[in-house]
N, C-alpha and C positions, 0 to 999 in steps of 0.2 A: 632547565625547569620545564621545559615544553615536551620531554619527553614522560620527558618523567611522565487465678485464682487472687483476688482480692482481699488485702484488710485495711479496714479503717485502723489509721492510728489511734483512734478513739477509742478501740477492742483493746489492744493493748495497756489503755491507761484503764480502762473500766478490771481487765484483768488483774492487773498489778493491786487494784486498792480492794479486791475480792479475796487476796490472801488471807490467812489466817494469820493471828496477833502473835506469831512468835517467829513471824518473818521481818521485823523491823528490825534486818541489818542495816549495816551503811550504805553496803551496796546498791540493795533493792530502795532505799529510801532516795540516794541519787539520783538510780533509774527513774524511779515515778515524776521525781522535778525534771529530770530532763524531757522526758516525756511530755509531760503537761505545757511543757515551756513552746513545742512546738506542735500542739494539737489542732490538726486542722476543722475535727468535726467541732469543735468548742470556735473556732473562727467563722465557724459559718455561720453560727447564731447572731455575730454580730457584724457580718458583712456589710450593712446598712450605712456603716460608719464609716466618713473616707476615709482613704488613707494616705497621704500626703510623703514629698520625698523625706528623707531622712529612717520615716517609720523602718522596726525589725521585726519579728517573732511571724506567728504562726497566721496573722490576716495577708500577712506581705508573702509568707510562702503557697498562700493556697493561691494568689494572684499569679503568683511566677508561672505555677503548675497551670492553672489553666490559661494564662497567656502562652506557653509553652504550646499548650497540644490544640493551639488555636494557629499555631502558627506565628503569632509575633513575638519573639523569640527572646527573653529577657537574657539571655545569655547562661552560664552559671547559677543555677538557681542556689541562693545562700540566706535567703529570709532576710536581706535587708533590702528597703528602697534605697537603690543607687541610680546612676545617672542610666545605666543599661534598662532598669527595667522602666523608668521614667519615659525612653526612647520608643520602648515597646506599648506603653500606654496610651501616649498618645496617638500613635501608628494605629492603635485601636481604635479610638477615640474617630480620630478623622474618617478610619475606612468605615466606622459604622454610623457617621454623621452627628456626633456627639461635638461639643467643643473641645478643644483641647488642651486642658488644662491642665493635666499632668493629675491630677487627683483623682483617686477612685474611688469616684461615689455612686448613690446608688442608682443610677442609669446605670453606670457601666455594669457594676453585678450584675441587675436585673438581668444584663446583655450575658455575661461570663457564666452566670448560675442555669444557665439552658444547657449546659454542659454538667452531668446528672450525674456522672462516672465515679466514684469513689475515687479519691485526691491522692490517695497513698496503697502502695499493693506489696503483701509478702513476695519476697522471694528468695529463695533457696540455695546458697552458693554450691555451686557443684566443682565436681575433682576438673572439671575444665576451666573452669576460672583462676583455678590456681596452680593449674600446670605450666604457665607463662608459655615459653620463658620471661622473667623477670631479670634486666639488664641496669645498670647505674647507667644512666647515658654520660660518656666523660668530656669535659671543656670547647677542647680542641677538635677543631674541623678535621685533622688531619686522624686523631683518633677513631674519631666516629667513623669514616673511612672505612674503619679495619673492621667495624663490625661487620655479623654477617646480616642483620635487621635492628632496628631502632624500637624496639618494643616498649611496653609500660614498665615501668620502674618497681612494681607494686600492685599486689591486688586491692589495694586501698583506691589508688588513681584509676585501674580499670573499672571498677565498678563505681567512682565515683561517674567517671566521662559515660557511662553506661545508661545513665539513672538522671544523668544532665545535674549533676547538686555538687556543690564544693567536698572535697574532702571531710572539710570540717564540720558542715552540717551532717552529712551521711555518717561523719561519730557521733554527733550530737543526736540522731536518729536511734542511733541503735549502742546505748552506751555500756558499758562492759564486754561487748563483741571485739575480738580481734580480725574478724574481717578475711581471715586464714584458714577457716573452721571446713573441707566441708558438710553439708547436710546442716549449717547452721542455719537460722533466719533471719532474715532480715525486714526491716517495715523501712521501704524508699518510695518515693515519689511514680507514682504512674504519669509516665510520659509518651505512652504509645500518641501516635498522630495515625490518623485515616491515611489514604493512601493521598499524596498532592496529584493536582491537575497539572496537567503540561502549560509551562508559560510560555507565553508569546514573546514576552522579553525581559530585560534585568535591566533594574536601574538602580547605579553605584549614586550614593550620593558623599561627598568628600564633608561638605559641611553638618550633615547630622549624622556620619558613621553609620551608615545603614547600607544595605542589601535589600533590594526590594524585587519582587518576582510578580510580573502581571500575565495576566489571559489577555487572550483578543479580544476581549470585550474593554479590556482597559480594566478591570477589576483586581482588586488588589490579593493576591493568593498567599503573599509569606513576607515576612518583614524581619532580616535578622542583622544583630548589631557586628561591626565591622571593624576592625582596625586597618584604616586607609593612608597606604604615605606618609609622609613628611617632608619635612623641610629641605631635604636633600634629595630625597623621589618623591614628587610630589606624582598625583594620579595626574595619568595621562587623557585626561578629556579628551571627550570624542564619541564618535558612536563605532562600536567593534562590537566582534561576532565572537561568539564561542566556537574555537577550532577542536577541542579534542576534552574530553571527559575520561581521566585516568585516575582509579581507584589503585591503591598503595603504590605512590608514584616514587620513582627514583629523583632526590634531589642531585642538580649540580651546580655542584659550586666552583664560580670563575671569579675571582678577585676584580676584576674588571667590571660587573654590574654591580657589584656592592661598595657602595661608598665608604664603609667603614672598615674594608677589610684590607688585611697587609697586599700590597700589588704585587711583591714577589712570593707570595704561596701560592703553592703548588693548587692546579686545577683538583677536585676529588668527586667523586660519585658516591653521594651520602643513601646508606638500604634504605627501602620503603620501616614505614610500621606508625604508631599513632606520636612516637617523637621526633618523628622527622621534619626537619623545617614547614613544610610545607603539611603537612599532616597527612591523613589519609584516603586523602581525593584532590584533586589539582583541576580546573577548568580552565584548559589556557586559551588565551584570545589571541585574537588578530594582532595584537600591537607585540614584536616579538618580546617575550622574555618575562610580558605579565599573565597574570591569572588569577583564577578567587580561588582560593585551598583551604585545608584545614590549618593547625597550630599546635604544637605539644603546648599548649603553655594560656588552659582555654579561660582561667581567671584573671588575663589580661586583654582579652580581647576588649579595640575598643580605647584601650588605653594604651599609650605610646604609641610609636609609629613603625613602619611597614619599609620595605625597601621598595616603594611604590605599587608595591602588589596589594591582594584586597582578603583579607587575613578574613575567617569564621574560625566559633570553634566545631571541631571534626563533627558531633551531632548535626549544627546546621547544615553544613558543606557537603556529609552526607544528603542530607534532607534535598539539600536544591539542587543536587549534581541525578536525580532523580527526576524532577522536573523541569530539566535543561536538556538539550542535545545539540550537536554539531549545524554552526547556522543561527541558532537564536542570538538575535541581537543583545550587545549589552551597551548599553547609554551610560556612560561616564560623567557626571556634570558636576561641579565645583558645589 
């Protein structure tokens, strides 16, 4: 392992209901409820309103998106309040001296609505997005092995990890699309981020599942939710340094640091690509054999556990392996 052009969604629904009265097919009339169903300029009339865990639809997804390009990182953006984006709220909350209480009311908007950017952006699938290759990644370690890379499965998953949004909302975005087309359009989430500052250090936290990235001033720069350990690798506390920052990292695999695997299979060297265990960036530390990397599998970050290593998905991993370099400390603490 150690080596290893803008549109508001709201153009679109204002389009759809400017048709003329002999387009009330089925299709086009799905489209428009789908549509409406995830309208973020109609959520922002009534951002005023918390919104509390459990909530879904279109107040919860404009929160994701601008916690996203704020940097605290709900993970997955899917338009429901889940435990991920709850983690990222109050991470706001504290760093902007709010209480934290998990609700977002209207202090925090006040605080998020400074961010002016139009929530959702066209874009354009081109013949590179869907020239793959596109590979079935199959079971067995010893399989994968054979490949010559571990790519996306699908331009559905490339573009969803793209775009930071689950599969299922990026259909529910854009309904009748196969996704295949190109020159088609698409209306996804704008999740560009400004350029991060260089942090002075990381801190893994084991009991709230978080990634946390500070300046020397102690100021808090990025906050992204983590799948840490378990009960068999639990993290190893401590304070460790970032040794090496490797972009499309070769995994390997030794039966020997994984607890769950057969002790007589064979050693293998798994290709880089964004399904690769460890994803498509790898920061490995001082303690040998861990590291914080990406994940093919980024709607589970978070949830379950790690082989003591410190799981993001590939967008975050990118994002912080950016604002790390060889030498910055990382604080490990329970």
């Amino acid at each position: 392992m150690q080596r290893i052009a803008s549109a508001l969604l709201g153009i679109a629904l204002i389009t759809a209901s400017a048709l003329p009265g002999t387009v009330h097919s089925a299709r086009r009339r799905v489209r428009q409820k789908a549509v409406a169903k995830v309208n973020p300029a109609a959520a922002e009339e009534a951002s005023a309103k918390p919104i509390e865990p459990g909530a879904t639809g279109s107040r919860v997804m404009r929160a994701q998106i601008l916690l996203d390009r704020a940097r605290f990182s709900p993970g997955e953006i899917d338009a429901k309040y889940g435990d991920d984006l709850g983690i990222a709220v109050k991470g706001y909350q504290e760093a902007h001296h709010l209480k934290p209480t998990g609700a977002i009311d209207s202090k925090m908007w006040a605080l998020l609505n400074k961010d002016t950017k139009p929530l959702m952006t066209s874009y354009t699938i081109s013949q590179a997005d869907l020239s793959g290759p596109f590979e079935t990644i199959p079971p067995e370690v010893q399989q994968q092995a054979q490949m010559k890379a571990m790519p996306y499965e699908s331009p559905e998953e490339e573009l969803a990890e793209k775009f930071h949004v689950s599969p299922r909302l990026l259909a529910e975005l854009n309904p009748g699309k196969t996704l295949k087309t190109a020159g088609e359009q698409l209306t996804v989430p704008d999740v560009s981020r400004v350029q991060g500052r260089r942090a002075a250090r990381v801190m893994v936290s084991a009991s709230s599942r978080t990634v946390r990235a500070y300046d020397v001033r102690k100021a808090l720069l990025a906050q992204y939710p983590a799948t840490i350990g378990g009960e068999h690798d639990p993290l190893p506390l401590g304070h460790w340094v970032i040794t090496v920052v490797e972009r499309n990292p070769v995994f390997f695999f030794d039966p020997v640091h994984l607890w769950n695997a057969d002790p007589n299979e064979a050693k293998a060297e798994l290709p880089p690509g964004p399904n690769n265990p460890v994803g498509t960036v790898w920061m490995g530390l001082s303690k040998k054999h861990y590291g914080i990397h990406g994940t093919p599998d980024p709607g589970h970050v978070r949830h379950g556990e790690s082989n003591g290593c410190i799981r993001l998905t590939n967008w975050d991993a990118e994002d912080l392996s950016h604002m790390v370099r060889r030498g910055t400390p990382a604080i490990l603490v329970d």
